[in-house]
N, C-alpha and C positions, 0 to 999 in steps of 0.2 A: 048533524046529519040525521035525517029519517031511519028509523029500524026498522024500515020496510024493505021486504025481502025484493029486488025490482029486477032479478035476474031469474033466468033460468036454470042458469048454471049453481045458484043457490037452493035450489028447490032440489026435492028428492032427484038423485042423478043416479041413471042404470046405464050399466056399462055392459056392453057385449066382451071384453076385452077380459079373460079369467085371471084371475091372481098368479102370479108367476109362480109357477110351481118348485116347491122345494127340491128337486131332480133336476132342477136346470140353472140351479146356486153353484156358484164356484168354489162356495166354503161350508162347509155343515161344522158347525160347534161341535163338540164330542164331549161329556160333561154330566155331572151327575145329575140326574133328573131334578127337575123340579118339579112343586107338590102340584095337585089337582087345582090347587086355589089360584095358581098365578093367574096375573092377568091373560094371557094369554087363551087359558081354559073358560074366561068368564065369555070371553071377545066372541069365543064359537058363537055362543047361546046368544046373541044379539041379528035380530032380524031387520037389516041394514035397509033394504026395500021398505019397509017399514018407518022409516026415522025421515024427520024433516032437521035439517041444520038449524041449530039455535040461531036468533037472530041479535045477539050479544056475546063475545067471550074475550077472556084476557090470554096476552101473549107474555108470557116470563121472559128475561130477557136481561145479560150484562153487557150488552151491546157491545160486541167483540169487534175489537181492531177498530175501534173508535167509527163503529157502526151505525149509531142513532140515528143520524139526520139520513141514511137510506132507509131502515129501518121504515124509520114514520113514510117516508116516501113511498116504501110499496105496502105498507097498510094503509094508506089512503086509497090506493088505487084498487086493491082487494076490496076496502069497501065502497067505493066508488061503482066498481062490476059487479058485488053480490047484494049491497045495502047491509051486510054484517058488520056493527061495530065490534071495533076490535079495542080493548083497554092496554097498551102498553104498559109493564111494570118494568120499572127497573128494581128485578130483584136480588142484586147483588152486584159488587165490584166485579167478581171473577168467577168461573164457573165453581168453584168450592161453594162460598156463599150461595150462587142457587140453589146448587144442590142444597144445601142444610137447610134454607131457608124452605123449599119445598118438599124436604123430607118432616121437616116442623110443622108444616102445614097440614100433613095428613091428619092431625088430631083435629086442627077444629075444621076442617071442611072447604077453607077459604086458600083454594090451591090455583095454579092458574091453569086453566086448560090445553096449551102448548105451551113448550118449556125447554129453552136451550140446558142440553145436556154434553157436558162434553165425554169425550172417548174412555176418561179415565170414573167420569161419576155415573154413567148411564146404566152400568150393569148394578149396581148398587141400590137404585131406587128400582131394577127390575124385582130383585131378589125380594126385596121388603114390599113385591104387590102391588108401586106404585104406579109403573107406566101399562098402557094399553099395546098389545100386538097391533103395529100398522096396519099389515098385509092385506087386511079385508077391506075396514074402515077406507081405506086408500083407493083401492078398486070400487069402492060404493059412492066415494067423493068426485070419481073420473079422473082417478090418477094414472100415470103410469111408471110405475118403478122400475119398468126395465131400463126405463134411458136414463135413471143412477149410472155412475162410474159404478161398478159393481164390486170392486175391493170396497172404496168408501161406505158401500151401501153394507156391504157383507162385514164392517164393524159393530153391526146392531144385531147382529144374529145370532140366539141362542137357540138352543132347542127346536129348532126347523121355525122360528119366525123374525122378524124385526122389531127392535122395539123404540127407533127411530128414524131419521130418515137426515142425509148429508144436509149440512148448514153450509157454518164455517168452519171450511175445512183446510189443511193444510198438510204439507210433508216438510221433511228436512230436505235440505239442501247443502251443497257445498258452495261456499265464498270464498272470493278471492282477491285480493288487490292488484289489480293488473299495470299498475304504473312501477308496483314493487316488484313485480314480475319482471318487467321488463328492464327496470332494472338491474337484478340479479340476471340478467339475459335466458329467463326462463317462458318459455311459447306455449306451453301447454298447461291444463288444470292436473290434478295428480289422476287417474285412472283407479290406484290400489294404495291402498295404507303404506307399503313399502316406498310408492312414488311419493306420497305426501311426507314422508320422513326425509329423501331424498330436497326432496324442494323448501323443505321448513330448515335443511342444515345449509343449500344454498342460498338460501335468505337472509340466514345469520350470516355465512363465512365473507357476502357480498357487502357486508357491513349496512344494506339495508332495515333491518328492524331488528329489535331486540326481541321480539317474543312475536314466530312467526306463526305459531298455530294458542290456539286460545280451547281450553275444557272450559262446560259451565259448572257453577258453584250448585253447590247441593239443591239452592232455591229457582235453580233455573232448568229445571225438567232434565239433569243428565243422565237417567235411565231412557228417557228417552230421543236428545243428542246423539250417545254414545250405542243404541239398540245397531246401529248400523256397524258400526265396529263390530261390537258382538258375531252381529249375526256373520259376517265376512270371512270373519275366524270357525266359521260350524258350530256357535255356542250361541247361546239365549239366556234370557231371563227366570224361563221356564219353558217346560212341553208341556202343552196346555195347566192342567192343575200339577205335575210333577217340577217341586224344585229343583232336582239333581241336575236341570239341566246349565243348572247358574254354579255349578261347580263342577260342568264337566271340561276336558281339556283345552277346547276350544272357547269355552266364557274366561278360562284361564290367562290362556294365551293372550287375547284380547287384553283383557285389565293389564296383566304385565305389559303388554304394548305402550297404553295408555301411562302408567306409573313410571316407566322408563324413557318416555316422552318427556315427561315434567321434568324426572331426576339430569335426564341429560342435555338441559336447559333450551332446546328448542320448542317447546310448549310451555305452556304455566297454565291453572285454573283460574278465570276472571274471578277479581272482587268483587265485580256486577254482573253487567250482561256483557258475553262476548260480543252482542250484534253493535251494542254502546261505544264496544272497543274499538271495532274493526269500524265504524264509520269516521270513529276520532283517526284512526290512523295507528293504533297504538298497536293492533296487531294484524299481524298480515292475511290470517284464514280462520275461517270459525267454520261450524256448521250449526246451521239453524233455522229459526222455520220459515217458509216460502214467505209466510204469513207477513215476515221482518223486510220482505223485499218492496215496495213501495217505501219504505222509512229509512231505510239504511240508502236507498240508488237517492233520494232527494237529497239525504240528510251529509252523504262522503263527498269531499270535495275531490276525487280522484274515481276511476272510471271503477267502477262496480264489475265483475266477473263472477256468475255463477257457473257452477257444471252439477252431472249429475256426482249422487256420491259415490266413493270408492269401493271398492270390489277388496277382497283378500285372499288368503291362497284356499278356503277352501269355495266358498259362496261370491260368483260375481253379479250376478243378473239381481236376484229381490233381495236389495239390500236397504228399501227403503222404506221406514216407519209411516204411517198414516197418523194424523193427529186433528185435532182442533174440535169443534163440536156439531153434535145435529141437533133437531127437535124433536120432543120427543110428544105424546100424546099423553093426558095425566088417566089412569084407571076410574080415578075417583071422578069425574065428571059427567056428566048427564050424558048417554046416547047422540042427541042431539049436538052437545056440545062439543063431544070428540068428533061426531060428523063434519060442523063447521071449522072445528081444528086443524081436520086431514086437507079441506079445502085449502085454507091458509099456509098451511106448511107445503100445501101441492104449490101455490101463487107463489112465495116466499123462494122458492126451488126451482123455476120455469127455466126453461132455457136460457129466455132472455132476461130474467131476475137474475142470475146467480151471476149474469156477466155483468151487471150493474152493480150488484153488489162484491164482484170481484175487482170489478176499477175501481170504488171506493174506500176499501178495507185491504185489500194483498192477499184475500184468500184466494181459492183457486174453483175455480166451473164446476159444480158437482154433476152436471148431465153430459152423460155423451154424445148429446145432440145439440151442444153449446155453438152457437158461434164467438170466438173467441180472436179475433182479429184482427179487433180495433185495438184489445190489450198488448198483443204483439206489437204492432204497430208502434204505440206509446211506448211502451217497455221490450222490447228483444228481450231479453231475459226472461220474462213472463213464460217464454213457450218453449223456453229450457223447462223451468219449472214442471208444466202442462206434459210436456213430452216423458220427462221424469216418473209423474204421474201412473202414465198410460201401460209403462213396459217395466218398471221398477216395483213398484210398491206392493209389501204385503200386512196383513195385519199384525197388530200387536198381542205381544208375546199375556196369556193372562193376569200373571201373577203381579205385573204392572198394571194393566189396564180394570183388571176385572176384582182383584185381591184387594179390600180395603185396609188400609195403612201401606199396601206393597208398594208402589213407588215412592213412597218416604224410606221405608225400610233402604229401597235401593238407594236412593239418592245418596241416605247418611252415609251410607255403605262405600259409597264411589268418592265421597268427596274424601272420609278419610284415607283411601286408599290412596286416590293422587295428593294430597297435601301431604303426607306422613310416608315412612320408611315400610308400613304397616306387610307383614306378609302377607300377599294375593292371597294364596291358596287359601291360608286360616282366617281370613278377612270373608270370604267369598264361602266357607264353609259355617261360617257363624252366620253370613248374612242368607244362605238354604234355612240353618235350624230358625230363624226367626220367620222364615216368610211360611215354611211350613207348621210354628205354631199360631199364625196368623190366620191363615188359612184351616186348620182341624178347631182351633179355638171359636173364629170368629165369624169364618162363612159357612165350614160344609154342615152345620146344625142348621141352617135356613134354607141349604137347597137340599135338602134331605128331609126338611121338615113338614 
């Protein structure tokens, strides 16, 4: 295709439309400053009126949820409306791999200009300088970020800016087998952890399945599976940068929940993936990501039920984690080429993209201006998920998301909790002193710096 710029919409673009102002965020970060040099400080000093979008740039990318063949679909059609070629790379299996692979790249220069980040690596390549503040770039490209879901959106927010914008995104959900259900002559999804205990022992005593409720294993995200547990109980992962909150009464409670689930043989921790399980049949309820619902409703031969997830005695309403990844803009590229970036990630994000790319992948609509209809339509289930969404979900807790090594730390932490006899409390107080020398050791020297 021609690199000729043959749109307008490609050409310098001035918006009457102001940058949403940080007063009218749902969520402000609260957090140790970061230094003068972040990208964010550089982002001011860029005179956007000023800049023409490059008319070349590459898109990093692990093509999440077996994404590619949409992928190229709407960068054809991006350059199709603007004449910007766009380079896909595939730069990694999984979002770890991009990340490292784009955090390697900052030495020799050869980085890609947007860049799937997901939720857990995106604050990591902020800290080390790497990504660009959207917020401006965005409004200079003719964006508009208010019609973000605004939870989704407000996981990129540090320091009064954004430093990506929703991709593929997803929540947790609850599953259910409703042929086992009915079975066991039970009508309803559980509402609160006490009901799911309730319905996991009439599952068993119904002599329907052996293992009605399924934990994921250390490699399958169970910090954050189980954050909704947590949070239901009044405990977390952490308050913001404060561990103590992963060993206050309610993270307590929680975990014991969970370990006396396993011990009193109505749950087990999967070998694999619970979503593997609960489609084979082998378990009757999991929780997992919305992401898993196209693959699991094709793949069970019995009727697929989701609901929202359960509530506990202290927290019922936001008990639902945000997950999966955005894009992010790279610091290191030319003016010009984060110009052309913000455009592509605005395309890539459209109303009507994100519902395209949510029939083909199981993520979910990142605009609140989505029509989302047809997915209904196709999947009922879809707009449990979507509704889930809208009235459920809050962000995740830092020490997971933002604290590099902390969701391993947790994971290791949770798996041997539920496979072992291991004491909660002294499990949950070793795994505080680890994520707090994690954190004094290996991040607050960078945002301090």
């Amino acid at each position: 295709m021609s690199t000729t710029i043959r749109s307008t919409r490609a050409r310098r673009v001035t918006t009457t439309m102001a940058v949403l102002g940080v007063a009218t965020l749902g969520l402000t970060a609260c957090g140790p400053a970061v230094g003068a040099s972040s990208p964010g400080a550089s982002a001011a000093a860029t005179d956007w009126a000023a800049i023409e979008p490059a008319e070349s740039i590459s898109f990093w990318t692990n093509h999440p949820g077996g994404s590619q063949a949409i992928e190229q679909e709407l960068v054809d059609g991006f350059t199709e409306e603007t004449g910007i070629e766009v380079e896909i790379v595939t730069a990694g299996a999984n979002y770890e791999e991009v990340s490292q692979r784009f955090q390697t790249a900052q030495t020799s220069g050869d980085v890609g200009d947007l860049v799937v980040m997901s939720d857990a690596t995106w604050f990591t390549n902020h800290v080390n300088g790497s990504l660009l503040a959207v917020d401006d770039v965005f409004a200079a490209a003719g964006g508009d970020t208010a019609t973000y879901n605004a939870t989704l959106f407000d996981d990129y927010l540090y320091e009064d800016a954004h430093y990506a914008v929703p991709y593929a995104r997803s929540t947790t959900i609850y599953y259910y087998n409703e042929d086992h259900y009915a079975q066991a002559g039970l009508t309803e999804a559980p509402t609160t952890w006490d009901e799911v205990r309730a319905n996991s022992q009439a599952l068993i005593d119904a002599g329907v399945t052996e293992t009605a409720f399924s934990f994921p294993p250390a490699e399958d995200y169970p910090a954050w599976m189980m954050n909704n547990l947590v949070w239901s109980y009044g405990g977390g992962w952490s308050d913001e940068w404060d561990a103590s909150a992963v060993t206050s009464e309610g993270t307590v409670q929680a975990v014991q929940f969970a370990q006396d689930a396993v011990q009193d043989g109505w749950a087990n921790v999967s070998s694999g993936s619970p979503a593997d399980d609960f489609a084979a049949g082998a378990t009757s309820q999991f929780i997992g990501s919305t992401g898993s619902l196209g693959g699991v409703t094709e793949t069970a031969a019995f009727e697929v039920g989701v609901a929202f997830l359960p509530g506990g005695p202290v927290e019922q309403e936001l008990v639902v984690p945000t997950g999966g990844a955005g894009i992010a803009i790279s610091s290191a590229s030319t003016p010009e080429e984060q110009l052309a970036a913000a455009m592509l990630a605005d395309h890539l994000t459209s109303a009507e993209n994100t519902v395209a790319f949510s029939s083909e992948t199981g993520y979910m609509p990142v605009r609140s201006d989505a029509d989302a209809s047809a997915l209904y339509a196709e999947n009922p289930n879809f707009e449990v998920a979507v509704n889930q969404l809208e009235t459920r979900t809050r962000t995740q807790d830092y020490m997971r998301v933002f604290l590099p090594g902390g969701d391993l730390a947790l994971a290791t932490a949770l798996q041997r909790i539920l496979t072992t006899d291991a004491d909660v409390e002294e499990a949950l107080a070793a795994l505080q002193t680890e994520l707090e020398g994690l954190y004094e050791n290996d991040l607050r020297p960078q945002l301090e710096g």
